[in-house]
N, C-alpha and C positions, 0 to 999 in steps of 0.2 A: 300155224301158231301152236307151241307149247309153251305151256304154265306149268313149271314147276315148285310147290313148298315145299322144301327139306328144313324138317327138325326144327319150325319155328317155336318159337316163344317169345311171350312180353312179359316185362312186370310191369307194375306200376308205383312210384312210393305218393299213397294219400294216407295226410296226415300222419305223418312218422311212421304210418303200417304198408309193407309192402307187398302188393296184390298180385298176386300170378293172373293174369287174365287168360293167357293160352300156354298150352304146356305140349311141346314138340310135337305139331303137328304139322303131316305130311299129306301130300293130293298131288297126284298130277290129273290134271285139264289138257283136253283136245282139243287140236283147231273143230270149231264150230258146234262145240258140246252146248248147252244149256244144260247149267249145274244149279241145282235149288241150294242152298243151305239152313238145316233147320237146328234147333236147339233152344233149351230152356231161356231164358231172360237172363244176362249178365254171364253167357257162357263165351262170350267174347268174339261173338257175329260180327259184329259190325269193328272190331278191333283188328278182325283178319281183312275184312274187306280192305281198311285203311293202310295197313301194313302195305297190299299189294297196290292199293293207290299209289305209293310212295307220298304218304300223307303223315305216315307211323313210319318208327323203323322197330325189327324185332330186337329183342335183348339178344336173342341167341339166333341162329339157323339163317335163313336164307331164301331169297325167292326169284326164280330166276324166268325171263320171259326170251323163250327164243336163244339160250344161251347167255340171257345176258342178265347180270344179276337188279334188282330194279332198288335202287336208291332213292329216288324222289320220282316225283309227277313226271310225267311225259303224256304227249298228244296221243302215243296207242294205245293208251286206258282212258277211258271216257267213263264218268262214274254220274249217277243220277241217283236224288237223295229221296226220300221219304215227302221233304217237305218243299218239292220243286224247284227252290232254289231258282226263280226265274229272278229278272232285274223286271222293277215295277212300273220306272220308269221308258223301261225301252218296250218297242210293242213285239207283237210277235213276232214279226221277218228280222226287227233287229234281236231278239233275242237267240232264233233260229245263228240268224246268221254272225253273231258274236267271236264264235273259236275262231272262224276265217279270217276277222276282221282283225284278229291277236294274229293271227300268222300273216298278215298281209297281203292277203288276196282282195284284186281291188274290187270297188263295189257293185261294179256289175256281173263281177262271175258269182262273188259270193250272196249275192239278192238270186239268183239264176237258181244257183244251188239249194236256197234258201225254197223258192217255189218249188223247185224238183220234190222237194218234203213235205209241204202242206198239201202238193197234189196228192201223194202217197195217203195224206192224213185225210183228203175230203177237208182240208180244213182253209181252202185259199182267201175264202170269204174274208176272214177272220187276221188275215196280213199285218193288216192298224188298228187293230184292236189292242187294249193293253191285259196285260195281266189276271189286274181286277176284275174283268169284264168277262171273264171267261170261267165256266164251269171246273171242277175239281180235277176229273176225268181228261178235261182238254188243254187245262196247265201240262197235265204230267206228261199227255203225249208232247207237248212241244217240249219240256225237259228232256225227254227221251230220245226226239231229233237231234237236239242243241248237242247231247252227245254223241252222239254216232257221224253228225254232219260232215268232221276232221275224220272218218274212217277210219276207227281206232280200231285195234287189235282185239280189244277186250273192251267189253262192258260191264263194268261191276255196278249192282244194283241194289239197294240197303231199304226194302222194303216198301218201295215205292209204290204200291198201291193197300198200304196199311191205313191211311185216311182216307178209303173212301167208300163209299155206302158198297152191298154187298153186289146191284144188279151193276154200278158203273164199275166195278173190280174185276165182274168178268167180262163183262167188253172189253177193258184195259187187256186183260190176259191175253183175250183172242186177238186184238189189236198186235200184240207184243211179236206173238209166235209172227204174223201175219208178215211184222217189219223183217222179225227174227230170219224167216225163208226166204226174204227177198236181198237181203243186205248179208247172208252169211257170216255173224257175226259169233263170234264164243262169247256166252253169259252165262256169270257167276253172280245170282241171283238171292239173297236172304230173304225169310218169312219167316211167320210165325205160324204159316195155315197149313196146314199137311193135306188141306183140298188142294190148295193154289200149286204146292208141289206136286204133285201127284201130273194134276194139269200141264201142266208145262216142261217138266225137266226129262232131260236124257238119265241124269244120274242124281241121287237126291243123298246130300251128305247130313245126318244127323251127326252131331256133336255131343260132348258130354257135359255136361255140369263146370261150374270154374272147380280150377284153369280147365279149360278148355283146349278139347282133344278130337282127334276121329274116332269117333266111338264105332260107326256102321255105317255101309254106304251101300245106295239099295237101285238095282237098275230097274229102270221101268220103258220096257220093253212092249209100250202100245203104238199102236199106229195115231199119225193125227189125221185131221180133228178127231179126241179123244171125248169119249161120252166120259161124264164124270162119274154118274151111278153103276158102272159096267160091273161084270162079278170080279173081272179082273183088277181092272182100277180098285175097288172093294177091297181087294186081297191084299193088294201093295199097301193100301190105307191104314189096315188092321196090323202088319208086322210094323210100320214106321209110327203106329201110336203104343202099340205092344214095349218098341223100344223107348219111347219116348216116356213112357208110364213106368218102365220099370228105375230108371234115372229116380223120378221123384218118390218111389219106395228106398231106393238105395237113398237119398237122401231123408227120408222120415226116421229109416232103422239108426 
């Protein structure tokens, strides 16, 4: 699988004023990368993620998945929100098993399929349990399943463990890589924590300021599991807040 962005841009017109949210940016993405994406607030993170949903379309440039340029939604992008996005009504096996059930697969392969991933999560108990009943941490993992279940090419992720306290964040992280190794999946990952990046990502892409651009893109080159205090981890830390710091001076002068 290859992700290419060439030369995107959005506007927007709010309130008679029209907003550049991203301004020609370019990335290409590997099959099976884990890509962080960091950047100031309102620098149009979560505008790119949607673009490549096929949720947005850009004003200008293009985005193409595998050759093929991506216009709307499709099943090989599985996208998981911040705020889990589960149905409250349905319980967890049917929320698990949901996409299946939109593509027609009947309900014994997709309940099958369905256990195949709470087994993964330690979470089988928990099948008929609803929504409500379950902790912060244990929503997002069955959000996380719900998309990857359909096999999708790509997982695009919009900061999905920014609600939750700091010890169940990084169980979620090590959870994530854990699915990440076993399901071979490419994710294109937004935050706001340059720890949570550091942890996780193959390639971590700082942005700049609106519109929003690739400003720097920094490889991090550890082995996992990664100690988060290492001098090296440290090092990566310090040029990716270096850049990050110097954006909000350029923006005070």
């Amino acid at each position: 699988m290859t992700l290419i962005i060439k030369n995107v841009s959005r506007t927007f017109a709010a309130k008679g004023i029209m907003i550049q949210a991203l301004d020609n940016v370019n990335l290409e993405v590997k099959d099976e990368e884990f890509i962080c994406i960091l950047g100031p607030s309102g620098c149009g993170k979560t505008t790119l993620l949607r673009v490549i949903a096929g949720l947005d379309k850009p004003t200008s440039g293009e985005i193409l998945l595998d050759g093929a340029r991506i216009e709307n939604p499709g099943q090989e992008r599985g996208m998981v929100f911040q705020d889990y996005s589960l149905f409250p009504w349905r319980t967890v096996i049917d929320n698990i098993a949901f996409g299946l059930e939109v593509m027609g697969v009947d309900r014994e392969k997709r309940y099958e399929r369905a256990r195949e991933y709470l087994k993964l999560l330690d979470l089988e108990k928990f099948e008929n349990s609803y929504p409500y009943e379950l902790s912060g941490g244990m929503r997002q993992r069955i959000a996380i399943v719900r998309a990857i279940i359909n096999n999708p090419k790509l997982l695009l992720m919009d900061e999905p463990f920014g609600a939750l306290d700091a010890q169940t964040r990084n169980v979620m992280q090590a959870e994530l890589l854990r699915i990440w190794e076993k399901k071979h999946k490419t994710i294109l990952f937004i935050t706001h924590s340059v720890d949570e990046a550091v942890y996780l990502a193959d390639r971590i892409v700082v942005m700049s300021g609106r519109p929003g651009t690739v400003k720097e893109i920094f490889n991090v080159v550890l082995p996992r599991p990664r100690i988060r205090t290492s001098q090296e981890a440290n090092r990566i830390r310090d040029m990716i807040l270096r850049s990050l710091g110097s954006q909000i001076g350029d923006a005070a002068r």
